[in-house]
N, C-alpha and C positions, 0 to 999 in steps of 0.2 A: 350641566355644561352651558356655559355663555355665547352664545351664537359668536359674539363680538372676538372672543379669544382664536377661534379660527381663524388663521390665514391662507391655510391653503389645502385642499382639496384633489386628492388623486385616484382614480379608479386604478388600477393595474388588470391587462389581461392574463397575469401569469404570479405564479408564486416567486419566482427570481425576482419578476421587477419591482414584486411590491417588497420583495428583501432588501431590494437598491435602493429603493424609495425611505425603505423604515432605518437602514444605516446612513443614508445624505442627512436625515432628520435632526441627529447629534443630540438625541432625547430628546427631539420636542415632537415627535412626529408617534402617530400611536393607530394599530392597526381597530379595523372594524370589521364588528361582524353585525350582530341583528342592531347590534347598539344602544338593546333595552336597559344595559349597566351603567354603557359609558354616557348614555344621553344625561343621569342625574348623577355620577360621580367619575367627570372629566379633571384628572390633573389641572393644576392653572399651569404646568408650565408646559403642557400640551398645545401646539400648535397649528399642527398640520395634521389630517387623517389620511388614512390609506385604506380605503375601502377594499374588502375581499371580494365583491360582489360578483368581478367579472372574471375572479382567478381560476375558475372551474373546479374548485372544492364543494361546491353542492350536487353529492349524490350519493348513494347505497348500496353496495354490494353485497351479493353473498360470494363470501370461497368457495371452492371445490371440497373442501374438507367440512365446509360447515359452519365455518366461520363469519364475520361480516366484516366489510370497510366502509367506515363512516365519514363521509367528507365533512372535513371543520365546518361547513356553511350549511350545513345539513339543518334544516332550522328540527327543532321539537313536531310540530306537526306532520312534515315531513316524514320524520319516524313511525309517530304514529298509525302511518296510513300504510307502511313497509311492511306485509304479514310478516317478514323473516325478523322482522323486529322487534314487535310487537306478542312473539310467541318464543323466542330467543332463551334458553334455561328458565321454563315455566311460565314465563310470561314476564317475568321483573321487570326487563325493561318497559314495557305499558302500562305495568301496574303504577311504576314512578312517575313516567311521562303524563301521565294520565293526570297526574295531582300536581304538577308546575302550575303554577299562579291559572292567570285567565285563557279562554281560546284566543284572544288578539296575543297577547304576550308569547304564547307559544307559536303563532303564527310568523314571527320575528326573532324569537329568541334562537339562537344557534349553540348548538351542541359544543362547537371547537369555543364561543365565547365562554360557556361556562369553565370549561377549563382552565381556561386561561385567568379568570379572573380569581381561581381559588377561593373563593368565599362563598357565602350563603346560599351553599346550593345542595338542591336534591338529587343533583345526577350521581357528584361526585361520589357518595357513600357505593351506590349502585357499579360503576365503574370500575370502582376499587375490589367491592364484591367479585368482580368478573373480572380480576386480573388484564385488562384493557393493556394495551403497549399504544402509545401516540407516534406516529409520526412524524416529526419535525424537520424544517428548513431554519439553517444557520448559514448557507452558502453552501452545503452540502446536505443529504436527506440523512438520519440518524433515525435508530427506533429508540424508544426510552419507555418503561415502566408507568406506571400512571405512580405510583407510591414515590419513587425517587423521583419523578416531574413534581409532585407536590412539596415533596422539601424544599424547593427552591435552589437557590443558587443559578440558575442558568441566567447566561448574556441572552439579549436579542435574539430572537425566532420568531417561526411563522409553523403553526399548530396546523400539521396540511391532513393529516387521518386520526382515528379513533379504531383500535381495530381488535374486533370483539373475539378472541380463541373460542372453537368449536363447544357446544355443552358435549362434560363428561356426562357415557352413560354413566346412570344412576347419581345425577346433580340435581336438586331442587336449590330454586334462591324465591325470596320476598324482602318485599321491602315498605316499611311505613313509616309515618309520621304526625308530630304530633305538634299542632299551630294552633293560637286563639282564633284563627275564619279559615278558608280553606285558601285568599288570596294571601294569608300573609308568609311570611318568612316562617321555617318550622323552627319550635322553640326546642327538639329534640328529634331525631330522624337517625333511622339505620335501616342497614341490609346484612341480612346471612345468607351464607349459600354453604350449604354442607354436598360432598361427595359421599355417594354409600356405599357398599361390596359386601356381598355378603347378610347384610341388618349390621356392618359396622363402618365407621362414619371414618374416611379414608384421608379427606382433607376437609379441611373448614375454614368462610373466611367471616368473621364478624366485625362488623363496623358500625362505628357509633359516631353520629356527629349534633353538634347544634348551630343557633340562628348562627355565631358568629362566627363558626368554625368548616372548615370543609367534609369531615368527619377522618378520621383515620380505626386502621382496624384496632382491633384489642387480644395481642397476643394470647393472654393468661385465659381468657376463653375459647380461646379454638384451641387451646393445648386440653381443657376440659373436653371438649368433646371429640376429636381424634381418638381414636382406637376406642368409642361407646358405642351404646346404639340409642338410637333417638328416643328415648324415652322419655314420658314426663318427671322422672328420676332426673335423667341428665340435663332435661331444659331449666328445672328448677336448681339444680348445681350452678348450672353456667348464668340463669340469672345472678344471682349471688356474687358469681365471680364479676358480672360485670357492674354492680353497683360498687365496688370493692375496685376494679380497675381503673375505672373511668376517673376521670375530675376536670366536671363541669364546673364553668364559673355563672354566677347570679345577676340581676342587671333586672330593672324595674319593671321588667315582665312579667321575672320567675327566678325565684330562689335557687341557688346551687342546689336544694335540699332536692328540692320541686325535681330539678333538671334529674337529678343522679334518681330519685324516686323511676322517673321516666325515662331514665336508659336501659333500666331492668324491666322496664313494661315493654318496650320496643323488641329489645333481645328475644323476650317471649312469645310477644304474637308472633315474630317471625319466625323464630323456631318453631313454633305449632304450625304456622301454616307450611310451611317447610316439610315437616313431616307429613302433612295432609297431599305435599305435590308429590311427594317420594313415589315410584312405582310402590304399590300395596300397600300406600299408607305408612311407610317408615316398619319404624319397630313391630 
């Protein structure tokens, strides 16, 4: 971002105002949150920011049922430090959080900005994983899916919650990924989270994603493991299926070959450890 392309500068104490503020804008105006994205890839025809800083979106709740509400300004550290977050369907969420870039960067970086920017990120595989609903401001409050938020299509909004449904008994989820350091972008990343009843696997969500990509889930293997039991039988099907589903693209990092190689190593560890969080170890 060019310090010099900035002309104007608004804190909002409220999520209306900074709605007022982001529709007076007529697309040149662009909301902030930690601003670790937008500081090296600012639109040029960005103009004006609207910082969220004072909108009262930084905080964490738990519900009554078990649940969490995550305020958009909620930075990464933050979470961190939230037991109820941090231990949330086996711990996923801090096993992820854990592994975002540096401690300054998670210090800043905000939970609502990742979403909103849809790209290279390790939340969103996670998110997805946990069937998340966001909250949104349009001029009126709407709940919306994290899976249909990421297809896109929507006008102008302000990402005001994050809001994590209760763990089913018997849900394990993990989540890994795989980078050339540990600060850089991952070159392949996913999360599984299977439900169990029984020793049989009742719902399943698998997600694959890469550097360029948000991740999205992969039907054709959680249709493999619904009605199994977690077996390394079934983890080694559902690998298969997912080197077979997926279609990664290649880029002077790492080969398509490379990539789809490591979407079935990912699928794996996580289902193993998966079975390792199950009450009595899965199958």
């Amino acid at each position: 971002m060019s310090v010099t392309q900035i002309q104007q500068y608004d804190r909002p104490s409220s999520v209306d105002a900074a709605w007022q503020l982001l529709q007076q804008g007529d697309g040149a105006a662009q909301l902030l949150g930690g601003g670790t994205d937008l500081v090296v890839r600012c639109p040029p025809e960005v103009t004006a920011l609207v910082d969220l800083s004072d909108a009262g979106l930084r905080y964490v709740e738990s519900t009554t049922d078990g649940g969490l509400r995550l305020g958009a300004m909620s930075t990464f550290t933050d979470l961190l430090e939230h037991p109820a977050v941090v231990t949330h369907t086996t711990g996923v969420l801090g096993e992820m959080l854990a592994q975002v870039g540096s401690v300054l960067h998670r210090n800043s970086a905000t939970i609502g900005g990742h979403v909103v920017r849809s790209r290279l990120s390790d939340v969103l595989p996670v998110l997805l994983a946990l069937d998340v609903t966001l909250l949104l401001y349009d001029g009126t409050e709407r709940e919306l899916g994290i899976g249909e938020y990421l297809d896109g299509g929507l006008g102008p909004h302000v990402v005001v919650e994050i809001r994590i449904p209760p763990r089913v008994e018997g849900s394990a989820a993990a989540f890994t990924r795989f980078a050339r350091t540990a600060f850089d972008h991952a070159l392949v990343n996913g999360c599984c989270r299977v439900d169990v009843r029984d020793g049989v696997i009742t719902a399943a969500r698998v997600v694959v994603g890469e550097s360029s990509a948000v991740g999205r889930r992969v039907p054709p293997v959680e249709e493999v493991l619904v009605g199994a039991s977690l077996t390394p039988e079934t983890i080694d099907t559902a690998v298969a299926a997912t080197r077979r589903a997926v279609d990664l693209h290649g880029d002077w990092i790492a080969s398509a070959e490379y990539r789809q190689h490591l979407a079935g190593v990912v699928t794996e560890r996580c289902l193993r450890t998966v079975a390792e969080r199950l009450p009595g170890g899965g199958a």
